[in-house]
Each structure stands twice: as structure tokens, then as C-alpha cells.
RODRENLUM-96405 format. One record per atom (N, C-alpha, C): residue number from 0; residue in one letter; x negated, y, z negated. Coordinates in steps of 0.2 Angstrom, whole numbers, plus 5000, padded with zeros to 4 digits. Layout:
<recs>
REC seq type    X    Y    Z
REC NUM    A    X    Y    Z
...
</recs>
This chain:
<recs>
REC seq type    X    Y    Z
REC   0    X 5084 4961 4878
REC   0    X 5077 4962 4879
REC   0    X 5076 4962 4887
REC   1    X 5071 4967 4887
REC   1    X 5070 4968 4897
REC   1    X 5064 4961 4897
REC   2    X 5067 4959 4902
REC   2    X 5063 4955 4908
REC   2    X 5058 4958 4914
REC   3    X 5052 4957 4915
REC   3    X 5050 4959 4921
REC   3    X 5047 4950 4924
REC   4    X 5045 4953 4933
REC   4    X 5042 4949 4933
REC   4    X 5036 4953 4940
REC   5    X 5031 4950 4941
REC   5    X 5028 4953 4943
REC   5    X 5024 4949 4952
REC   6    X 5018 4953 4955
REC   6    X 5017 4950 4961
REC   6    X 5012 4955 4965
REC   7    X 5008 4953 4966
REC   7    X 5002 4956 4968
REC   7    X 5003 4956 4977
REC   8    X 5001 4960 4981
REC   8    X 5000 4958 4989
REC   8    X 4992 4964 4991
REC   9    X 4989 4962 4996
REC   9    X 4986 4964 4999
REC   9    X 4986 4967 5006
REC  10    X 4984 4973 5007
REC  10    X 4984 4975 5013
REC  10    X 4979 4978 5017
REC  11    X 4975 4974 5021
REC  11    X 4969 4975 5025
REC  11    X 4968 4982 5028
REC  12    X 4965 4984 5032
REC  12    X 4965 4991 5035
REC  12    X 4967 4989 5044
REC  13    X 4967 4979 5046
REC  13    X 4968 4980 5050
REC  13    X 4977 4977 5049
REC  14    X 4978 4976 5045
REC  14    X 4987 4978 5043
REC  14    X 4990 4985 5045
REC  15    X 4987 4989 5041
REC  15    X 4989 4994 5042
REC  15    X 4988 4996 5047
REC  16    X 4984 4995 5053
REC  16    X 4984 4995 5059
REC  16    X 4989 4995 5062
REC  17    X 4991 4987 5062
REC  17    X 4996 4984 5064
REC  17    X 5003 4989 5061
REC  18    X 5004 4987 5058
REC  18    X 5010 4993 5054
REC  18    X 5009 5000 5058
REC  19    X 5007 5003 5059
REC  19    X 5005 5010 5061
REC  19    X 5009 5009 5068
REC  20    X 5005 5004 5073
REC  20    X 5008 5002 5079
REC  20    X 5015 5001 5078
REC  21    X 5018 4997 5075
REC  21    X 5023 4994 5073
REC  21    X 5027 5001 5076
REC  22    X 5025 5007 5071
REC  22    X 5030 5011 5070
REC  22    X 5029 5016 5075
REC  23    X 5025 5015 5080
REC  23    X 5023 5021 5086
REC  23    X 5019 5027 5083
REC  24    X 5013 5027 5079
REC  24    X 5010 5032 5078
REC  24    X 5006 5032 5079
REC  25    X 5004 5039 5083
REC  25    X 4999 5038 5086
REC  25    X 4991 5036 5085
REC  26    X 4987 5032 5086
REC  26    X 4982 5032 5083
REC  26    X 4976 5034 5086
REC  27    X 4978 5040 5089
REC  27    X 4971 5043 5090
REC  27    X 4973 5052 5086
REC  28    X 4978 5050 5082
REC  28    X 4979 5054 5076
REC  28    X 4978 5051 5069
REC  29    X 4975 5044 5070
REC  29    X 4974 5041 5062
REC  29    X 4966 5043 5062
REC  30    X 4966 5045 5056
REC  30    X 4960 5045 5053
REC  30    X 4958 5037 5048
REC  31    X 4952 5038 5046
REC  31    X 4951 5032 5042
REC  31    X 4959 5031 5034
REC  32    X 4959 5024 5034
REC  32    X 4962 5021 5030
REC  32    X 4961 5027 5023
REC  33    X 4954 5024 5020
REC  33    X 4953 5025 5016
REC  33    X 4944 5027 5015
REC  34    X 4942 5028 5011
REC  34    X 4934 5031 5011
REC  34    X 4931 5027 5003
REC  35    X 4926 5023 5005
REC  35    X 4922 5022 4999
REC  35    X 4915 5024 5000
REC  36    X 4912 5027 4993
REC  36    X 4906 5030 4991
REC  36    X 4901 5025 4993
REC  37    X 4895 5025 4990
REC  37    X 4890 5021 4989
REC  37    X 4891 5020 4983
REC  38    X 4893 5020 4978
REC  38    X 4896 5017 4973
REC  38    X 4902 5013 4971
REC  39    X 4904 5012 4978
REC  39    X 4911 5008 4977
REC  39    X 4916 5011 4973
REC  40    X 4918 5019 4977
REC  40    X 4923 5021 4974
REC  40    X 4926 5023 4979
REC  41    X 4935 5022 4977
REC  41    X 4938 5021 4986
REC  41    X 4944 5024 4984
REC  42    X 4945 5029 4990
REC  42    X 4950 5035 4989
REC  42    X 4953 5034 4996
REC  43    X 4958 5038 4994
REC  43    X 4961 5039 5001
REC  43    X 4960 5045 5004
REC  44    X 4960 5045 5010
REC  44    X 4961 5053 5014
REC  44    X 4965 5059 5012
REC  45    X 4964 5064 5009
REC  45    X 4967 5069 5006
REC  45    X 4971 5073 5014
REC  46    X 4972 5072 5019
REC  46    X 4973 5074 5024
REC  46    X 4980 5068 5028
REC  47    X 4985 5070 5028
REC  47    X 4989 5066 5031
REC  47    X 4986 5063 5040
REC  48    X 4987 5059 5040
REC  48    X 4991 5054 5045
REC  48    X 4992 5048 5047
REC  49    X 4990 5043 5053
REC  49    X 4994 5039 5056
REC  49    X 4995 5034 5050
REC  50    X 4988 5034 5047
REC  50    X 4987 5027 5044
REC  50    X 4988 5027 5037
REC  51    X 4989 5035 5035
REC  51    X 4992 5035 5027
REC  51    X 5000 5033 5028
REC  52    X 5002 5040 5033
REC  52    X 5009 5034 5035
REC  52    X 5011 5028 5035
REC  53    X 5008 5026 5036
REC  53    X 5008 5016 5039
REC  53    X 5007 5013 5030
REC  54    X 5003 5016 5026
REC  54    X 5004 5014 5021
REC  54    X 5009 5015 5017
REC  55    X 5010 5021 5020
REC  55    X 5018 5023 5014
REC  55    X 5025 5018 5016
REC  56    X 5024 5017 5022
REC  56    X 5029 5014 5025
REC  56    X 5030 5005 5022
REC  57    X 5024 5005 5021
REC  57    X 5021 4998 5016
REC  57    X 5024 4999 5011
REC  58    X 5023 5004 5008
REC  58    X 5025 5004 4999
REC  58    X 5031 5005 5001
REC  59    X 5034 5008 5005
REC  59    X 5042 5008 5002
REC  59    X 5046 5004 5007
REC  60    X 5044 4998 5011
REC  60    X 5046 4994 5012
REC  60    X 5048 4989 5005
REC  61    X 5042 4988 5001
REC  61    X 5040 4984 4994
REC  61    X 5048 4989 4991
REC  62    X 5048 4996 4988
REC  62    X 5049 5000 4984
REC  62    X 5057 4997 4986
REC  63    X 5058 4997 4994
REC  63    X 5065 4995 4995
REC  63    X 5068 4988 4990
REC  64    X 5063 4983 4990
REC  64    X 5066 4977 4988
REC  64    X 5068 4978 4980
REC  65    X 5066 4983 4977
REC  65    X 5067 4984 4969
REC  65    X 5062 4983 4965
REC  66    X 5055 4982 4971
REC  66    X 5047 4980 4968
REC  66    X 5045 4989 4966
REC  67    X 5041 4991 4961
REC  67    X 5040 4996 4957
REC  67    X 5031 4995 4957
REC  68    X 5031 4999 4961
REC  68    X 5020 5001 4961
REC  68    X 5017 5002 4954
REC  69    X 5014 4998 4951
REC  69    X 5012 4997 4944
REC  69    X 5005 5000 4944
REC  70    X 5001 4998 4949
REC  70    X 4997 5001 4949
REC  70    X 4991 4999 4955
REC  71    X 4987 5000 4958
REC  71    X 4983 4999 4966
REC  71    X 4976 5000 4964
REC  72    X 4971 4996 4969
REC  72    X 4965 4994 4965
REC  72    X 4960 4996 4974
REC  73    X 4958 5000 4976
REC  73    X 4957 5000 4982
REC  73    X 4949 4993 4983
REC  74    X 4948 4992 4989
REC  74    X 4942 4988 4990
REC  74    X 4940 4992 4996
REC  75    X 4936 4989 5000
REC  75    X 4931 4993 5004
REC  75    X 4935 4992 5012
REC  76    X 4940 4988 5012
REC  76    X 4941 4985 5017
REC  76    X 4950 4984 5018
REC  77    X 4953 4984 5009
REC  77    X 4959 4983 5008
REC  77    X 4961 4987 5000
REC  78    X 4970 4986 5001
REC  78    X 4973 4989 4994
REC  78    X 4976 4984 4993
REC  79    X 4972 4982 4986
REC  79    X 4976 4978 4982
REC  79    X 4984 4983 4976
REC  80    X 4988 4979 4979
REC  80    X 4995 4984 4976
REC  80    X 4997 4977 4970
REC  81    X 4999 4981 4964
REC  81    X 5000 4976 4960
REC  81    X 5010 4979 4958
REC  82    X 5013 4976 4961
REC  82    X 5019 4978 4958
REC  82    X 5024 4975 4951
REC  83    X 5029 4976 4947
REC  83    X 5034 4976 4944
REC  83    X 5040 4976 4946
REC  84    X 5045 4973 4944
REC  84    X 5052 4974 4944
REC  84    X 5056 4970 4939
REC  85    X 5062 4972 4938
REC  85    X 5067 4970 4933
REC  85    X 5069 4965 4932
REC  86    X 5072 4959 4929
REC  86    X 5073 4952 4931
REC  86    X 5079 4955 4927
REC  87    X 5086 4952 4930
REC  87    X 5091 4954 4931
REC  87    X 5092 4947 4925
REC  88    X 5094 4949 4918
REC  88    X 5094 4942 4913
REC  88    X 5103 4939 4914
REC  89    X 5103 4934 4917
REC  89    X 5111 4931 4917
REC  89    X 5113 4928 4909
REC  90    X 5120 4930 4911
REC  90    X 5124 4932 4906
REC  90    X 5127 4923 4903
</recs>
């Protein structure tokens, strides 16, 4: 029978900040994070740069560990990433 287990992290917009720097990109090429409505509906930029970078760089540091994007919940200010991964059942 599979095993998972799971792990929620959050990632602020002044994270991704942080992280963008990390990586030398430049931030007078980042546009905003992300965009919410007056409705509290919150998208990302359909337009690449610094700071979608800086996110992908997030997720597949996570993607590297063998954590699996289950699903993401945006906020006005952060992304909430809710990940999965395998539990390796000993023999």
C-alpha cells in the first residue's frame, strides 16, 4: 500500500524578494509577485520575470527534495504551497 506524507510552507512576497536577490536577478526587471482582485482573487503575472523566477526556483528547490506540488492557495501578500511525497515503506 503507498504511503504518503505531507507539509504545507509559505512563501511571502518579501521571500521571494529575498530569493530573486539570492539569485542575481534583476529587480528592476521584476514585476509584481502576484495580483489580487477586489475580490480576493489572486493570480500570478502571465508575463515572465525576476520574481516568477524566484518562485520557480522555490518550487523546485521543494521539487528537488522529492516534495511533489499538490496544490497552492494564493493570499494577498503570500503562497501558500501545500505539498506530497512518497514514504518509502521499510521492509
Amino acid at each position: 500500500m503507498k504511503k504518503w506524507e505531507y507539509d504545507i510552507t509559505s512563501h511571502t512576497v518579501e521571500q521571494v524578494h529575498v530569493v530573486r536577490d539570492k539569485l542575481g536577478l534583476a529587480a528592476e526587471e521584476a514585476g509584481p509577485v502576484m495580483f489580487c482582485n477586489s475580490d480576493g482573487v489572486c493570480f500570478f503575472d502571465n508575463m515572465p520575470n525576476a520574481n516568477t523566477q524566484a518562485i520557480v526556483h522555490i518550487l523546485n528547490s521543494r521539487g528537488a527534495q522529492g516534495w511533489r506540488l499538490a496544490s497552492v492557495t494564493f493570499r494577498t501578500d503570500a503562497v501558500i504551497c501545500f505539498w506530497m511525497r512518497r514514504v518509502e515503506e521499510k521492509a
